[in-house]
ROLUM-799577 format. One record per atom (N, C-alpha, C): x, y, z. Coordinates in steps of 0.05 Angstrom, whole numbers, plus 5000, padded with zeros to 4 digits. Layout:
BEGIN
XYZ;...
This chain:
BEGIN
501749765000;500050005000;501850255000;501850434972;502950754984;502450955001;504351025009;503651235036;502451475017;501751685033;500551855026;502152075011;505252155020;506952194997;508252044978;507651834969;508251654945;506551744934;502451784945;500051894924;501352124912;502152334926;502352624919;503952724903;506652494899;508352424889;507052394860;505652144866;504752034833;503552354819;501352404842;500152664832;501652864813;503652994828;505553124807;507753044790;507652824783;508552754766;507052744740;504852724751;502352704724;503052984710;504153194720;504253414708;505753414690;508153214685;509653234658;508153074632;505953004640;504652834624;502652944614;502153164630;500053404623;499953614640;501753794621;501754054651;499454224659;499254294678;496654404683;496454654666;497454704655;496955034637;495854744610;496654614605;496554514577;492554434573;491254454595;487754484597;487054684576;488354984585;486855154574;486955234545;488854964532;487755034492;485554854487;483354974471;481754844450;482554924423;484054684400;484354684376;483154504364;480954614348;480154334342;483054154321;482553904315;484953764303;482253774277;484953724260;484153764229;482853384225;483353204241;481553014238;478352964258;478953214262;475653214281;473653134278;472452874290;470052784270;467353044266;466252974240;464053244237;462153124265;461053294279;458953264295;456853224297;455453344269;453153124267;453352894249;455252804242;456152464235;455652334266;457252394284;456952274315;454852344325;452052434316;449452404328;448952184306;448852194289;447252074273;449151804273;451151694278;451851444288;449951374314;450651544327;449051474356;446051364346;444851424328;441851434319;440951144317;444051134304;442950854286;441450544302;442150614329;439750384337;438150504361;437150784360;434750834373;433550784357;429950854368;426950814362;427451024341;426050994313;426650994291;425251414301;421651344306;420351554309;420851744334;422551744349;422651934359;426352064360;427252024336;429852174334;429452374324;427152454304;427252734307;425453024328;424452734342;424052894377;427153064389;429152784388;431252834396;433053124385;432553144359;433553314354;432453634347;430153594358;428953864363;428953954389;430153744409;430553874443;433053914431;434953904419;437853884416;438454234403;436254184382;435554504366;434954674382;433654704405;431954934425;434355084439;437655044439;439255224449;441755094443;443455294443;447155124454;446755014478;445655074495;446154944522;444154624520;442154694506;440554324501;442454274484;444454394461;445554234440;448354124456;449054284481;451154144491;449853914513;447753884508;446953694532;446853434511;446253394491;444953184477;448253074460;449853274462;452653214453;454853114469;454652984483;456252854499;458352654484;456952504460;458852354445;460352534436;460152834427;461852894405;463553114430;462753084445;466053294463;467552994473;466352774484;467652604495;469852514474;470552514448;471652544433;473852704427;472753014429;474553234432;476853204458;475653104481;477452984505;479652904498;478552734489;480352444492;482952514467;482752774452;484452814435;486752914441;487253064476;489153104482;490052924499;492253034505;494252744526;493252854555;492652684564;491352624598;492852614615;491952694644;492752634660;494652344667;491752154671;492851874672;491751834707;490651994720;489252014739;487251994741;486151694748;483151534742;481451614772;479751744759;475951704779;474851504768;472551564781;469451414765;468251664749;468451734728;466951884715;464751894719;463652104727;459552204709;459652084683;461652274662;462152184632;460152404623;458452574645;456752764627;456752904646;458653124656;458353234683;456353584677;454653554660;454353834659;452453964676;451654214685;450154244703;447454174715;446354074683;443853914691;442953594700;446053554696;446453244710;446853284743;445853554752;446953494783;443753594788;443653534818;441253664833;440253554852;437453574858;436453414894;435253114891;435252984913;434152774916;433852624944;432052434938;431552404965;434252114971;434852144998;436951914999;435451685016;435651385029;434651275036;433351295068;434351515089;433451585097;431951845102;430951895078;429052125070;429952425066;432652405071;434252735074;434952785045;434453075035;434053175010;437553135010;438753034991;441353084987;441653244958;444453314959;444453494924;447353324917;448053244893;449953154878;450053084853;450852894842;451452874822;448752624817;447352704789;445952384790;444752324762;446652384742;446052184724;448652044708;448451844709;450551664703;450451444684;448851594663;448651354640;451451304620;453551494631;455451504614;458651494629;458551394656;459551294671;461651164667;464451104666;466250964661;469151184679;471450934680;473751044705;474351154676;476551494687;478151494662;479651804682;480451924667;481352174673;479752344690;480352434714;478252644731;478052934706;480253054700;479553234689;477453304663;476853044648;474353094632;472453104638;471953034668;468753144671;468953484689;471153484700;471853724706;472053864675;471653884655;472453984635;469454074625;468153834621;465153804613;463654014635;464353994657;462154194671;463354514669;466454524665;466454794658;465354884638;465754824615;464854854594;462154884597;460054684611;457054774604;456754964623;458255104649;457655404658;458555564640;460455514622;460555754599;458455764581;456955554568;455355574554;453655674558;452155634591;450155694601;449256064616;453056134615;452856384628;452556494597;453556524575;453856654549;450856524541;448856424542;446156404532;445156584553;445956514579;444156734585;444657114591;446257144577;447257444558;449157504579;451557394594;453257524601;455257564585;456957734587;459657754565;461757514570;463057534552;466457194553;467657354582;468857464593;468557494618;467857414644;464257474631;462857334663;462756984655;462256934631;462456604632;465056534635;467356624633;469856594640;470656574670;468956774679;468956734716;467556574727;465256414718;463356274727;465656064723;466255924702;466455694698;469755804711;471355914718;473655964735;471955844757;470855974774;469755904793;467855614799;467755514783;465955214791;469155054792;470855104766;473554854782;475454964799;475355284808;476155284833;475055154856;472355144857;471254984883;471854674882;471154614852;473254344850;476454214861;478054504856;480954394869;480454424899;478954654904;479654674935;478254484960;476254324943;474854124961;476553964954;477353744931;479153684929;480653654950;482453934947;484453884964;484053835002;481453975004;480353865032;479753635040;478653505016;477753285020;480953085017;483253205010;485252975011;486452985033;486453195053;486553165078;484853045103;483152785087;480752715106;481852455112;480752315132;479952055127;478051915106;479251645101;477951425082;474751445093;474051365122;471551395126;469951755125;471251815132;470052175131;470052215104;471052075078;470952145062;468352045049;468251845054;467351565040;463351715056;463351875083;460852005093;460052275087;460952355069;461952695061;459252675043;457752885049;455752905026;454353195037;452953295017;452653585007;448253605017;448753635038;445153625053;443953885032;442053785029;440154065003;439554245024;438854255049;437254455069;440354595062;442454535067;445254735071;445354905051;443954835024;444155045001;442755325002;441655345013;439555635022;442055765037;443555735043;445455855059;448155895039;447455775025;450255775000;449755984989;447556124978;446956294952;447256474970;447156784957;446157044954;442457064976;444057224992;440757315013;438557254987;438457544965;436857684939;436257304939;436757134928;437156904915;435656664928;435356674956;434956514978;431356324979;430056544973;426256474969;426856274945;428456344924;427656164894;428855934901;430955854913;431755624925;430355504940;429655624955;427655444984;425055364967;423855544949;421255394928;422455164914;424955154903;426254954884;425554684909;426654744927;427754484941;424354434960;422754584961;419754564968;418054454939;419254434921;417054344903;418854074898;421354004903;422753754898;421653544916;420553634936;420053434961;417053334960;416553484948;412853344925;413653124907;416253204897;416053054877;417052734885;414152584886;414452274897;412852104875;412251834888;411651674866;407251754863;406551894894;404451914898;403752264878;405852374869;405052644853;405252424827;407552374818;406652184787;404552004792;403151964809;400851794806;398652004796;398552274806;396552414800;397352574780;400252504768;400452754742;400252584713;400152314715;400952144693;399851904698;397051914713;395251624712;392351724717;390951624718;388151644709;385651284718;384451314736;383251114742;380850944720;380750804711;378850544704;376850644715;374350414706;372050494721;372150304740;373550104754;373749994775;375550094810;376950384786;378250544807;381150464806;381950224794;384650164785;385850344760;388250564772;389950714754;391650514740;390850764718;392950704682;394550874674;396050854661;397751154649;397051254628;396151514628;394351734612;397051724598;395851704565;396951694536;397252004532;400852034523;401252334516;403652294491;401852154475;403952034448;405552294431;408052294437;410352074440;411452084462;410252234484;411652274506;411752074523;408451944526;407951704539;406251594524;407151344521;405351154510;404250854529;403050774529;402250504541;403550334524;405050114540;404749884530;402849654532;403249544503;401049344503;401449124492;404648994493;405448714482;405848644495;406048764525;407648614557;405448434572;406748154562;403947974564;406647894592;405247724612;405747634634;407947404635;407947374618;411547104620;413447404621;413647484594;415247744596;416347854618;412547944623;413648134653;415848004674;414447704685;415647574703;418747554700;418847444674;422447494670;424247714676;422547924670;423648264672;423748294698;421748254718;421948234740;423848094763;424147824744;425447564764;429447734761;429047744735;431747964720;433448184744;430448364742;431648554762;431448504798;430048364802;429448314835;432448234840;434548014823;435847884835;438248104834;438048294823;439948564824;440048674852;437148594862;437448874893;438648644906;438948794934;439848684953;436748544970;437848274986;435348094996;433248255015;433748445022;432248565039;430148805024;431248815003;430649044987;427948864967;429048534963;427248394940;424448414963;424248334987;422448324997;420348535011;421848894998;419849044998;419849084974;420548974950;419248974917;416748794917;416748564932;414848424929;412648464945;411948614960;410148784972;408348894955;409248974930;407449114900;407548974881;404749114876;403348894848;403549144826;403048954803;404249144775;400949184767;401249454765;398549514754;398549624710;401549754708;400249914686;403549924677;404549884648;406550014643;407150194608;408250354611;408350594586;412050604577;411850584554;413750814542;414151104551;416851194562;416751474567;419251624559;418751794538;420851974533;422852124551;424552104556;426152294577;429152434565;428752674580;432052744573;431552914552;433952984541;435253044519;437852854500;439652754507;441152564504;440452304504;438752254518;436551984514;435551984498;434452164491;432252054468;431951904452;429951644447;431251514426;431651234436;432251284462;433051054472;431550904485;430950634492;428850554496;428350524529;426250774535;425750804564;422850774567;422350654588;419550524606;418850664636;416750614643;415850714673;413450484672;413450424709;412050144709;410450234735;406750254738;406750284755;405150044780;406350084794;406549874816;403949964848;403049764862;400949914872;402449654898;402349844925;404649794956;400949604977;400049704996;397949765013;395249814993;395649974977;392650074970;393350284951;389650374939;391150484914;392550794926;392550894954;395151044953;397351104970;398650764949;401150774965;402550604930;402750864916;404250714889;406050734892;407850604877;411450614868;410850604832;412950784830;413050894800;415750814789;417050594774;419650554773;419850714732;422350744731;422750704717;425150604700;424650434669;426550274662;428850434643;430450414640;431850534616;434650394608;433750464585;436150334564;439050284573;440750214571;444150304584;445250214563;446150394545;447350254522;450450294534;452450204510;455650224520;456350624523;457750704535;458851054542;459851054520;459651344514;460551504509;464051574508;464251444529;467351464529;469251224524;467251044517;468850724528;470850684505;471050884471;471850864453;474650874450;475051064483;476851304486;478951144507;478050944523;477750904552;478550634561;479450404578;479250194577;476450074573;475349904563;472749864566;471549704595;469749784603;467949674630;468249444631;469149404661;469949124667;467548964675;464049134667;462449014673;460648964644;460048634645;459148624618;456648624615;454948754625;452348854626;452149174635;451249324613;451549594617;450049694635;447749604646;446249674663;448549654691;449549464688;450549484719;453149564717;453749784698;456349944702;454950164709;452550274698;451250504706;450750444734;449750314746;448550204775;451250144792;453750104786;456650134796;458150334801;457050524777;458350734781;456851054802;454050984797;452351174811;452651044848;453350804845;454350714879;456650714893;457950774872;461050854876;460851094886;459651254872;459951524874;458551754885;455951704888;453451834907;454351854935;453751974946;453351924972;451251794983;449151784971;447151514976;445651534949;444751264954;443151184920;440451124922;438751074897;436450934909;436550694907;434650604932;434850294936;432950204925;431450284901;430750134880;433550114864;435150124861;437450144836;438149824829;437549774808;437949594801;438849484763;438449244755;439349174733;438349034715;437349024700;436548644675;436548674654;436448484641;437148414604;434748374602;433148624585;431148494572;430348414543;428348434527;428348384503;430348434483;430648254465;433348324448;436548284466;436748184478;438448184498;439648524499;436948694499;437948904511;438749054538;440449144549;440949174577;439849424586;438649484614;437749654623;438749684651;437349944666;436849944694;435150084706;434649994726;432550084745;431650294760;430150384771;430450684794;427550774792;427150954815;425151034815;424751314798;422551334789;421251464772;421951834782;421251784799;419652224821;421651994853;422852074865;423252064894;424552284904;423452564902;423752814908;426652874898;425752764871;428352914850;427253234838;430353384830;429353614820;432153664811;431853894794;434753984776;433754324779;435954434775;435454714778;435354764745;433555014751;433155224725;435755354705;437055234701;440055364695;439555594675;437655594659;437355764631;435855974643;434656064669;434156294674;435656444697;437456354701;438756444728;440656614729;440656824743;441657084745;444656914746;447157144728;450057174733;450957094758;449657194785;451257104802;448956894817;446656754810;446156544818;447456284808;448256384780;450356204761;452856094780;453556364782;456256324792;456456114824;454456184844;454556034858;453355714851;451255664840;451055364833;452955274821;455455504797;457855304786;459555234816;459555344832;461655264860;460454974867;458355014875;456954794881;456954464870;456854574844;457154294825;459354234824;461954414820;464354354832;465654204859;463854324879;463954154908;463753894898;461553844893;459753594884;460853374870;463053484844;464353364829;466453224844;468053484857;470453394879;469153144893;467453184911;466653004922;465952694908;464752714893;464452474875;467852314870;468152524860;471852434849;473752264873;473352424890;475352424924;474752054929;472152034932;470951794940;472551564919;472051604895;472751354882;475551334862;477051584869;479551594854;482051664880;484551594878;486851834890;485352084887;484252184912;483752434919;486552614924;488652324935;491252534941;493152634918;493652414908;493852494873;492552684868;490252704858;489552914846;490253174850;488953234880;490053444902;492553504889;494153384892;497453424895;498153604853;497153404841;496253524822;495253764813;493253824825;492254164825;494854364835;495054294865;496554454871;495054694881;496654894900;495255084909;494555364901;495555314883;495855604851;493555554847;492855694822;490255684805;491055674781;492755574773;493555554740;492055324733;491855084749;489454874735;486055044729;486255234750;482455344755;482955544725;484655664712;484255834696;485055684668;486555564666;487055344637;484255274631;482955084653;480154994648;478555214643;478455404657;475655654649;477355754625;479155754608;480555874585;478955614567;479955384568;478455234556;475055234559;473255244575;471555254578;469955514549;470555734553;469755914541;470555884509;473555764509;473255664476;472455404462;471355284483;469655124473;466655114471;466055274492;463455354487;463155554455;465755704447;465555704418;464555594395;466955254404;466255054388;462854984394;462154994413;459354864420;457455044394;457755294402;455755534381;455555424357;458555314354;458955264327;458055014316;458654814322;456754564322;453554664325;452354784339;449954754343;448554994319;450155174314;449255324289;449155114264;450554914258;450954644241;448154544236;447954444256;445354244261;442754454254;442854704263;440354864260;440554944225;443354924221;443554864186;441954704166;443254474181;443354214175;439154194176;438354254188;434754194192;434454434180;434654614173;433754794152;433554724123;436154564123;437154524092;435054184092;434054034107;431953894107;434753624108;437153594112;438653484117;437653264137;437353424160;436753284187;433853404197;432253184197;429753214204;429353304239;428953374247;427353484268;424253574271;422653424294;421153514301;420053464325;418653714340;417753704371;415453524369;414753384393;413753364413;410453524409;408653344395;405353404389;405953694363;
């Protein structure tokens, strides 16, 4: 086992392998794949009719066109020389992959929580990915290269400096470190404080008993169904009962034994197709609804696709050969608590999925209307968040040692950040090309 200066050691050494000033160029390389070639690979085995759903949430801004583009920066990454300093990746760290939730003993937590693109590799690409989408997100919403220059300075400054706190912890203090949502009312701006406390007051509604009343509708026996909002939700209607049981027997043996025996507590009443996301789209996602005590005590799960990351092209590939349970590995690695629905199974087509609940007082913040300096403090925050994620399942001391106590890593990345949110404009002016010129079809949602 290395001591703690052998980590710190390794840490700066990584710097001749990538100096920390060497973050802040974006060039694109003259073999750059075109960008919308890497959507439209990605295409080729979603649901035929709703890709040009997909690419009309993708059309609605740079900041949706950097959300739904994850393949084509994870690319741009991987084109320079790395660290060599492995986390567990997000693999999509941008601001709207973070926010509240409920943890297993009911306390609103805030972190990191979507992980469909999950794989170990370099800490600094997802540190890269979330600067970049505070630049995107400060320059849409009309600040000058400047203020998105400071925002996204400021989200991987809070990155190095938890970081570095956190490499001064204990394994267990580290491994219990997590970011309580009540503490965020105290983080922002006084001015700032009411819109937060509503955010995190309307998150805590959001359970499986509000999707029962926003997206089901009773029979005339009083047994709820899921109200049809084609293409958003659809019912299914080929899920005859061997099916189900397999899908079921599939994922039960994923949880843990204590966990199978409050699944089997509920009966399956109703299940739909459901669109989600922006980057999903396309992909084949479900919601199943389940009835506990009576009809009100539902559980709302839902299923979704896990195809291979985004990054795995780039990356060693997952040492898990079912993609559902790299996603479900990596979100347990790295949360500070998960849900204990989280689970895994192979269904039709030997396609892989995973599990989770549907609403369990999840919520994401408003990023596209939020004042310059509400920006600025949620980029700190997501930064905490990231650190924290990272600390847990990589050399936190490495890394640490890596940064260093300068800020030449916090300003390389916000230098990169802002010229890549360039490149982003630029790609996404493409695509709004590209569907003009009738190239690439797009269309919304009814």
């Amino acid at each position: 086992m290395t001591t703690p200066s052998e980590r710190a050691a390794r840490g700066k050494e990584a710097r001749r392998r990538a100096p920390r000033s060497s973050h802040g160029r974006w060039i694109p390389s003259s073999q750059r794949p075109d960008p919308l070639d890497v959507l439209a690979r990605q295409c080729t085995d979603r649901l035929p009719d709703l890709v040009p759903l997909r690419y009309a949430r993708m059309a609605a801004s740079p900041f949706a066109f950097l959300r739904g583009a994850a393949a084509v920066m994870a690319a741009d990454l991987a084109a320079p020389r790395h660290t060599g300093l492995t986390v567990q990746l997000c693999g999509d760290a941008h601001l709207l992959n973070f926010g509240v939730y409920a943890s297993p003993e009911r306390l609103l937590l805030f972190d990191v929580n979507d992980f469909d693109e999950t794989l170990p590799g370099p800490f600094e690409w997802d540190v890269k990915r979330l600067a970049a989408s505070v630049a995107v997100a400060a320059l849409q919403n009309g600040s000058a290269k400047a203020g998105a220059h400071r925002a996204a300075l400021l989200a991987t400054e809070s990155y190095r400096t938890h970081m570095r706190r956190l490499s001064g912890l204990g394994e267990l203090a580290v491994w219990y470190e997590r970011i309580d949502a009540d503490d965020l009312v105290h983080l922002v701006r006084r001015q700032e404080r009411a819109r937060v406390a509503g955010r995190l007051a309307r998150a805590r509604r959001r359970t499986s008993l509000h999707a029962l009343a926003k997206l089901t509708a009773p029979d005339a026996d009083g047994t709820r169904h899921f109200v049809e909002d084609p293409p958003l939700l659809e019912r299914t209607t080929d899920l005859d009962r061997v099916t189900l049981g397999k899908i079921f027997s599939d994922y039960r043996s994923s949880l843990s034994e204590e966990r199978r025996v409050l699944l089997d507590r509920y009966r399956f009443l109703d299940a739909a197709r459901k669109v989600v996301g922006v980057g999903s789209v396309g992909t084949r996602c479900s919601v199943l609804l389940l009835e506990g005590r009576d009809p009100g005590d539902p559980l709302v799960l839902q299923i979704k696709e896990a195809v291979p990351s985004v990054l795995e092209p780039y990356l060693v590939p997952t040492a898990y050969p079912h993609q559902g349970r790299r996603v479900v590995h990596g979100q347990r690695l790295t949360q500070a608590a998960s849900d204990i629905f989280l689970g895994w199974m192979t269904g039709p087509e030997r396609r892989h999925f995973y599990w989770r609940q549907l609403r369990d007082m999840k919520g994401s913040a408003e990023v596209e209307t939020m004042s310059p300096t509400m920006l600025r403090d949620y980029a700190r925050l997501c930064g905490r968040a990231l650190a924290r994620a990272h600390a847990r399942s990589g050399d936190r001391i490495a890394v640490a040692a890596y940064l260093g106590g300068s800020d030449v890593f916090d300003r390389s990345v916000a230098d990169f950040a802002l010229a890549y949110a360039g490149q982003n404009a630029d790609d996404y002016a493409a695509l709004g090309a590209a569907i003009a010129a009738g190239v690439v079809t797009a269309a919304p949602a009814g």
